[in-house]
C-alpha positions in Angstrom: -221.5 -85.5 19.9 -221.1 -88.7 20.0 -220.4 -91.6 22.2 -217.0 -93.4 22.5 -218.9 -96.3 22.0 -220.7 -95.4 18.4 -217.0 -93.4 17.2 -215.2 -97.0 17.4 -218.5 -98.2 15.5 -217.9 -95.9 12.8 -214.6 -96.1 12.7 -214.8 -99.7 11.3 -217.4 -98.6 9.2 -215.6 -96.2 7.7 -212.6 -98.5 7.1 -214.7 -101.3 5.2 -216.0 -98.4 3.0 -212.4 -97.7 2.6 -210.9 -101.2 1.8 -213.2 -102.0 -1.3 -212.0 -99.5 -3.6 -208.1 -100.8 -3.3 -209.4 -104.1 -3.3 -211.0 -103.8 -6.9 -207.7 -101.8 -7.9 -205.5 -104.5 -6.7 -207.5 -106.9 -8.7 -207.2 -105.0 -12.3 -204.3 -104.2 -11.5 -203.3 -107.9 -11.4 -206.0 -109.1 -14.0 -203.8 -110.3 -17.0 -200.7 -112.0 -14.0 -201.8 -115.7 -14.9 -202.8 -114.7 -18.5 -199.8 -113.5 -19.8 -198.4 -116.6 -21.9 -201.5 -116.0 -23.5 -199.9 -112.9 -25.2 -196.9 -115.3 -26.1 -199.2 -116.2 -28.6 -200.8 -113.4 -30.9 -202.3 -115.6 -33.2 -204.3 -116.9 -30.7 -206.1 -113.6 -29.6 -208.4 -111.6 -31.6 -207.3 -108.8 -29.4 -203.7 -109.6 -32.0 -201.7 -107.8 -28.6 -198.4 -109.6 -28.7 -196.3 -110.0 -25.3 -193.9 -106.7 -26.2 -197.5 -104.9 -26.7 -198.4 -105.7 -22.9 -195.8 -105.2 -21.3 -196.2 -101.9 -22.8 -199.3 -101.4 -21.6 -198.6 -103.2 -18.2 -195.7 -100.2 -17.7 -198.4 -97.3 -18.8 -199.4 -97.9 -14.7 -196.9 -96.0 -13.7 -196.2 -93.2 -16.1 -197.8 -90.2 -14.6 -196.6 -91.7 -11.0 -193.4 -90.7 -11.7 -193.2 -87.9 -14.2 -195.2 -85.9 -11.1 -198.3 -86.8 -10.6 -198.0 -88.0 -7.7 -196.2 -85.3 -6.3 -198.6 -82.6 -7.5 -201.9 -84.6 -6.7 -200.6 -85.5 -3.1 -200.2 -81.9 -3.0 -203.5 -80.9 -3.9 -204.8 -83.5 -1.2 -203.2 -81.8 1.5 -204.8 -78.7 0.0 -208.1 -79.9 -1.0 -208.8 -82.6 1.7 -209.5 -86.5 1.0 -212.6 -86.4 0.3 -212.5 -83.7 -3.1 -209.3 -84.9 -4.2 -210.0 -88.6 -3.3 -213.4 -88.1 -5.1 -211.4 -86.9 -8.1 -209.2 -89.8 -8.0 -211.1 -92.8 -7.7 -213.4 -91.6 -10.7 -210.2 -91.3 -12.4 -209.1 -94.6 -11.4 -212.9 -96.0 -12.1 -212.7 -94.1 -15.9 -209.3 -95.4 -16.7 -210.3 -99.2 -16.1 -213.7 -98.3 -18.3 -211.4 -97.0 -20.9 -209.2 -100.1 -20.8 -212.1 -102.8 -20.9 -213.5 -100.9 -23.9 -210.4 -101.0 -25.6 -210.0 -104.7 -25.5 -213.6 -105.1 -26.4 -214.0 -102.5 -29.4 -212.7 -104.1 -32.1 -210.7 -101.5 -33.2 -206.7 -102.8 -35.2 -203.8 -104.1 -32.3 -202.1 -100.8 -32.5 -204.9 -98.5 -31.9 -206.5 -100.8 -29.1 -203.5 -100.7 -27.6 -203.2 -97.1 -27.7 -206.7 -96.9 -25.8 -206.2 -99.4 -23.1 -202.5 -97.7 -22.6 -203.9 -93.8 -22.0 -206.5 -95.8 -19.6 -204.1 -97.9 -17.8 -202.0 -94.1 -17.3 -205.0 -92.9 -15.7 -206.2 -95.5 -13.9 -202.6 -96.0 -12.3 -202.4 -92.4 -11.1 -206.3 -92.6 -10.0 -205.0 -96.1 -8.2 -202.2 -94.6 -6.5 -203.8 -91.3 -5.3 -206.8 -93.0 -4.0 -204.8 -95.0 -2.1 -202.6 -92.1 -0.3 -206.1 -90.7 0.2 -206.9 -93.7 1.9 -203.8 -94.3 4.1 -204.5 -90.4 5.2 -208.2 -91.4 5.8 -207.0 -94.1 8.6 -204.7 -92.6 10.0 -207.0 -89.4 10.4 -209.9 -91.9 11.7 -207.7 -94.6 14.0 -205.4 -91.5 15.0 -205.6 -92.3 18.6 -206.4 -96.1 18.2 -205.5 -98.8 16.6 -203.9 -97.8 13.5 -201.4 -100.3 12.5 -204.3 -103.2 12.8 -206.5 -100.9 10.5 -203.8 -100.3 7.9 -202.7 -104.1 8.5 -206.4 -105.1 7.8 -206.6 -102.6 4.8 -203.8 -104.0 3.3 -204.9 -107.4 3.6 -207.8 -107.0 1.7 -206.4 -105.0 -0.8 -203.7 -107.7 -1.5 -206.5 -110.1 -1.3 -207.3 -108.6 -4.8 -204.5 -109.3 -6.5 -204.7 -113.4 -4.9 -208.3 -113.3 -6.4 -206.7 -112.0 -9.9 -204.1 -114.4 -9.7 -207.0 -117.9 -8.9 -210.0 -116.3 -10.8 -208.4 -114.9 -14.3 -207.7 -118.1 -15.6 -210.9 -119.4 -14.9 -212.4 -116.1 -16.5 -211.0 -117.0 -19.3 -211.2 -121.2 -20.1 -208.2 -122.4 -21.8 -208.6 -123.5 -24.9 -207.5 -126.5 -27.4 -204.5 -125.8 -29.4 -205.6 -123.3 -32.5 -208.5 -121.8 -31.5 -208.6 -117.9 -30.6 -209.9 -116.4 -27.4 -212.6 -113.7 -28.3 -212.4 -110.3 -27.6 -215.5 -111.0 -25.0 -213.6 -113.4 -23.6 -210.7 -112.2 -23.5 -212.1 -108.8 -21.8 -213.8 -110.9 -18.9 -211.4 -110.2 -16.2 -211.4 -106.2 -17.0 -215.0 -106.5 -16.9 -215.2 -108.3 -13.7 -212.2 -105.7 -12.1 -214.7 -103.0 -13.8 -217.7 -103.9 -11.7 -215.5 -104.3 -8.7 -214.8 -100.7 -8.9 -218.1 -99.0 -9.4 -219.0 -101.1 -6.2 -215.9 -99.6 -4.5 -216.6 -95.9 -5.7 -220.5 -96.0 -4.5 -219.0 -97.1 -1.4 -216.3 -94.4 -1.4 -219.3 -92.2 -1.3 -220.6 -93.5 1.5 -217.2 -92.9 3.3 -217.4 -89.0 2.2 -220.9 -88.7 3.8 -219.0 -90.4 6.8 -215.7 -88.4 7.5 -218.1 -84.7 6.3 -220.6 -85.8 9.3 -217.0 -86.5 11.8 -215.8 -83.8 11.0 -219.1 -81.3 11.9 -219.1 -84.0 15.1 -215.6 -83.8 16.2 -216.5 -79.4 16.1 -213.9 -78.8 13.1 -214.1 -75.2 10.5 -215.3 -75.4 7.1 -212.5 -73.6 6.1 -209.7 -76.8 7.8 -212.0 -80.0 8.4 -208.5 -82.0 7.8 -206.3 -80.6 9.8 -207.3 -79.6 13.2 -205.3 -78.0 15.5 -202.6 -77.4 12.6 -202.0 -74.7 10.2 -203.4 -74.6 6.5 -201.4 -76.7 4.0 -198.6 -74.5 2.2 -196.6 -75.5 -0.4 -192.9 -74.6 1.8 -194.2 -77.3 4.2 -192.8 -79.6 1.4 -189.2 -78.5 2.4 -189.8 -79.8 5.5 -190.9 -83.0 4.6 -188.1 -84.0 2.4 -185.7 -82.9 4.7 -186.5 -84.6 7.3 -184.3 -87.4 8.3 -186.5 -89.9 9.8 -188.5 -89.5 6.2 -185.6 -90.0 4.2 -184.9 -93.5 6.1 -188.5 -94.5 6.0 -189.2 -93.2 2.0 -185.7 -95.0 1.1 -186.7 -98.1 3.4 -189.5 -98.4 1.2 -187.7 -98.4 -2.3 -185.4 -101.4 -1.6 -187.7 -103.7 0.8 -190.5 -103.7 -1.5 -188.4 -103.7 -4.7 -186.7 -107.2 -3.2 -190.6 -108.6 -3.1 -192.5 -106.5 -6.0 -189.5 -106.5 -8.6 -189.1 -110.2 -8.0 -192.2 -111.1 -8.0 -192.6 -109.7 -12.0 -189.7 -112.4 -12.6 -190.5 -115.1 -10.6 -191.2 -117.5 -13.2 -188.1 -116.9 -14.9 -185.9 -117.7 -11.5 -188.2 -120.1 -9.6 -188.6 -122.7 -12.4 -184.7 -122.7 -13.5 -183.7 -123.1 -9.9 -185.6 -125.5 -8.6 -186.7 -127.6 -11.6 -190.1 -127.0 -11.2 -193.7 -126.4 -14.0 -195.2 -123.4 -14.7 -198.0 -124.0 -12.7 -195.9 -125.3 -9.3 -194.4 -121.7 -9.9 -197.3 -119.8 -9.9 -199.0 -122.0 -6.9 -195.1 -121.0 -5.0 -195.3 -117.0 -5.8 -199.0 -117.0 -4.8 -198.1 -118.0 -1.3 -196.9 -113.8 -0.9 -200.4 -112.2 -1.4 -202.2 -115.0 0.9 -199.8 -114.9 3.7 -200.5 -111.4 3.8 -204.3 -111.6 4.1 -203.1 -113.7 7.4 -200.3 -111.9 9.0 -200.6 -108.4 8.0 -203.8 -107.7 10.6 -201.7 -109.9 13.2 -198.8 -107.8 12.7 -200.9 -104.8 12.9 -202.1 -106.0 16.6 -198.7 -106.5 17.5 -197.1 -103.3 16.7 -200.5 -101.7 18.3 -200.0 -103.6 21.3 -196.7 -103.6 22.0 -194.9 -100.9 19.7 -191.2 -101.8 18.7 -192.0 -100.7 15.3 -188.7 -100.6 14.4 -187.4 -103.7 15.7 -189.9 -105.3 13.2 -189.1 -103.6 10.2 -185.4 -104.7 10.7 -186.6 -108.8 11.5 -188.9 -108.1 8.4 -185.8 -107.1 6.3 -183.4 -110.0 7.4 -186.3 -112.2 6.3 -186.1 -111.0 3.1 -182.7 -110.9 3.2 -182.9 -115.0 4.0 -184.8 -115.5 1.5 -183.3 -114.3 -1.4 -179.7 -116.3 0.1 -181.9 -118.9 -0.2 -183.0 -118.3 -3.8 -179.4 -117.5 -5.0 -177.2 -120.1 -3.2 -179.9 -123.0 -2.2 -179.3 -126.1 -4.2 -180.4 -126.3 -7.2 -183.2 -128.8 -7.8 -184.7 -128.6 -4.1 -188.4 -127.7 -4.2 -188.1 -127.1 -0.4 -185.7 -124.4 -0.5 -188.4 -122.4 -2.8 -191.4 -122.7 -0.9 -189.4 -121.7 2.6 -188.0 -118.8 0.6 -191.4 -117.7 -0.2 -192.6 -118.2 3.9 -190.1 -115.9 4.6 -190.7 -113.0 2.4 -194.3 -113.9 3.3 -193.5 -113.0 6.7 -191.3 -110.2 5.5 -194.2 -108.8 3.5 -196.6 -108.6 5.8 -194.4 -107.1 9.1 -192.7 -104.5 7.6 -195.5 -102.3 6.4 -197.4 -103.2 9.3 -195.1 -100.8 11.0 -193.6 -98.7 8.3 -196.8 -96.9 7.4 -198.1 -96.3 10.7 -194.7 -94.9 11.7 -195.1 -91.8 9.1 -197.8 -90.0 11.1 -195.2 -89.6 13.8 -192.9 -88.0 12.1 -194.8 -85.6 9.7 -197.8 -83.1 10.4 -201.2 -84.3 9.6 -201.3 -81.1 7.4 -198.8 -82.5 5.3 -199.2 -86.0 5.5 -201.2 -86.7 2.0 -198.2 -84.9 0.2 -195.2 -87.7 2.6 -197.2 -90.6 1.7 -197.3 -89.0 -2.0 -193.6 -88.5 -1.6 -192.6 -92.2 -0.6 -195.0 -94.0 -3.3 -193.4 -91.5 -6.0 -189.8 -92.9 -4.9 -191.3 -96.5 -4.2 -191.8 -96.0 -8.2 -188.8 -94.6 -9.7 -187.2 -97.7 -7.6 -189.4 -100.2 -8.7 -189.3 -99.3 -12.4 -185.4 -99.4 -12.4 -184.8 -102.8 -10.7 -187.6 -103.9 -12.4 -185.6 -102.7 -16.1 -182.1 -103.8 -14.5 -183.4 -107.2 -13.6 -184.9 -107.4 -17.2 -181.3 -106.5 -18.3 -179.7 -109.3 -16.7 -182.3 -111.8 -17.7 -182.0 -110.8 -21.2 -177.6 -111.1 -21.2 -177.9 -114.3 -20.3 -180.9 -115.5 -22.4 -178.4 -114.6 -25.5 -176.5 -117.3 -24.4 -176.5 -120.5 -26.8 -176.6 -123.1 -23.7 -180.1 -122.0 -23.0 -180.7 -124.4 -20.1 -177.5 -123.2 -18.4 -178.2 -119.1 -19.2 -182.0 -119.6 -17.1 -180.0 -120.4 -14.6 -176.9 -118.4 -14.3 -179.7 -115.2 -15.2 -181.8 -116.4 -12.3 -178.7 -116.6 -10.0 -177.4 -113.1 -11.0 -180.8 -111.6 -10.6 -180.8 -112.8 -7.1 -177.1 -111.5 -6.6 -179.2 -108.1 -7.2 -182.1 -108.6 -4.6 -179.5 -109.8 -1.8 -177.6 -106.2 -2.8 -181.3 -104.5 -2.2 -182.0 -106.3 0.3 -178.8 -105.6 2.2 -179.5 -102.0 1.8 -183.1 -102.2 3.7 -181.7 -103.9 6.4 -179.0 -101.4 6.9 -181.8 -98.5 6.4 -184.0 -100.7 8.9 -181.5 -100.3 11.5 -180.2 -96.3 10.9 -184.2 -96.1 11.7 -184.1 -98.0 14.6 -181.0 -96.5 16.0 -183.3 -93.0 15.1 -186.0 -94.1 17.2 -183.9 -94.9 20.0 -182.3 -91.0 19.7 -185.4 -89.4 19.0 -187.7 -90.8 21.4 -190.0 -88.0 21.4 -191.1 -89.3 18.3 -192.5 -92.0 19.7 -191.8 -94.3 16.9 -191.4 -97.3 19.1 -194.1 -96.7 21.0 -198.1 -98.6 21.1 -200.5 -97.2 19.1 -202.5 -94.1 20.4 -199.1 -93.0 22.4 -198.8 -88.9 22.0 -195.9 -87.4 20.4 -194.1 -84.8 22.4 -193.0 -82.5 19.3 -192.4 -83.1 15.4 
């Protein structure tokens, strides 16, 4: 058996192994972010994809997610254990970004190449998502009794640490060019490439993981038959019921759908409300909106510490949800013109974007079975989806009403200020969940949801 000493040594261990595969998926994910004028410009590319073409393939992320496969597949990890079904997943995730660099690369007609890259960006999305339920459920198997909002903090960091190095590097990937000459397929491929080597570093590493958690389990004395699940029954598919019943769930799964959709939504259409409202380039734009993914690298581990230390998890996602709130109040009704007002905006969802899920995602342990825990973190990102895909639409909507407008200057704006009307709606709605789910925790204090890390639950 071992020592106390060596188990918090290969505990961090097995969290670096952990952290590099989301990183590289956070990266491709984000590849094309400060390329996509590029597409503005068809002519340009002898890949010929226009803007309508990827966006089409930017959406194929999320098609299996939410016609069920992430319901089904967080199933089968409950069943199957992390490391078979995580195994499964980021090869998957590791084919799927093959599949989309060869498109871009294989000189096939727009269309068809198009085709390709969108059937690998469908699997490579599910692969994504999947690997990274099967990595949430790896912490919070491993830091179970220690410091598991720091870990998850510092997971998260580095994965959205990814998509800041996507957002700096692709555009030095791929070196702008004079006005009429065309990008390459080669170079235009560059970034996939780069997110493609990223990946095969994070599967090898994955491996190393699986060698890791088989060799804790024989340590820690568990079956062949239930390695994941110790002390609790086998997985069974009425377990489900439960889960989705469960109140404390509901708060935390719908928590999630309006905070992030107030940061992750808006972020898709920052451009088109940060450079209307404050009078301010492209590139000042993209410097403001970068600010969310590097203040999380900072202030997700420190949040982390802080719930671990002194628990209140609750309290902190409701400040993380006024925040937000703030900040979008600021984006709709700050004057017009006023740099300031933008950057401060962005400090606070910053803030906001790094507290909240420092306690949100350690809190669903607490209230759900380990045996069933792949299958609630499944549940939440599946619902995080459908959310995010129809703000994401209805803020395209708007955008689009007022773009038809013949006093184009005047339609940016009004667009950007009704989009905003929009997030302050969702995020109104998170703060109220936020504080039904701290009024929970003060009710149901044998969950323990308030509580430092490592503190035992009475009951579920």
């Amino acid at each position: 058996m071992v020592t106390s000493r060596n188990f918090r040594w290969t505990c961090w261990a097995a969290l670096a192994c952990l952290v590099v595969p989301m990183f590289a998926s956070y990266f491709f994910d984000d590849m094309f972010s400060t390329l996509s004028h590029l597409f503005e410009h068809p002519e340009t590319l002898a890949l010929g994809w226009d803007a309508a073409g990827y966006g089409l393939y930017t959406s194929g992320y999320s098609v299996l997610c939410v016609f069920g496969g992430l319901i089904i597949c967080g199933m089968l990890l409950d069943k199957w254990g992390v490391r078979i079904t995580g195994s499964i997943f980021v090869g998957m995730m590791v084919a799927g970004a093959a599949t989309v660099a060869w498109a871009i690369t294989s000189g096939l007609p727009a269309g068809k190449s198009l085709s390709v890259a969108y059937a690998g960006c469908m699997f490579f999305g599910l692969g994504s998502e999947i690997a990274g339920v099967a990595v949430t459920r790896s912490i919070a198997k491993w830091f179970r009794d220690g410091p598991m909002a720091l870990a998850m903090g510092l997971q998260l960091a580095v994965a959205r640490l990814g998509t800041a190095l996507a957002l700096v590097l692709s555009p030095r990937l791929v070196a702008a060019k004079a006005p009429g000459e065309v990008y390459s397929l080669a170079e235009t491929a560059r970034p996939a490439f780069f997110g493609l080597m990223l990946m095969m570093a994070g599967a090898v590493l994955w491996a190393v993981f699986v060698a890791m958690d088989a060799r804790f389990d024989r340590e820690k004395g568990l079956s062949d038959r239930n390695r994941e699940t110790a002390n609790e029954d086998k997985f069974k598919f009425s377990d489900v019921l439960k889960v989705i019943t469960n109140k404390q769930f509901i708060m935390i799964a719908l928590l999630c759908v309006f905070f992030y959709s107030s940061i992750i939504s808006f972020k898709k259409f920052a451009s088109a409300i940060l450079i209307p409202r404050f009078d301010i380039p492209v590139e000042a734009a993209s410097w403001m909106v970068s600010m969310l993914p590097f203040a999380t690298v900072i202030f997700a581990p420190l949040f982390g510490i802080l719930v671990d230390k002194v628990g209140k998890g609750t309290k902190w996602m409701v400040i993380g949800a006024i925040l937000a709130l703030c900040a979008h109040l600021l984006l709709a009704f700050a004057p017009s013109g006023v740099r300031i007002y933008g950057y401060l905006s962005m400090v606070f969802l910053g803030f906001g974007y790094s507290l909240v899920p420092a306690a949100m995602w350690p809190s669903v342990p607490r209230i759900v079975p380990d045996k069933v825990l792949g299958t609630a973190y499944s549940l939440i990102y599946w619902i995080q989806n459908l959310g995010l895909m129809a703000f994401k639409m209805l803020a395209g909507v708007i955008l689009g009403r007022y773009a038809a407008s013949t006093a184009e200057t005047y339609a940016s704006e009004a667009g950007a200020f009704h989009v905003e009307l929009m997030f302050v709606g969702v995020c109104v709605a998170a703060l109220c969940l936020s504080c039904l789910l701290r009024r929970s925790a003060s009710t149901h204090p044998e969950l323990a949801l308030d509580a430092p890390s490592g503190t035992k639950r009475d009951s579920h």
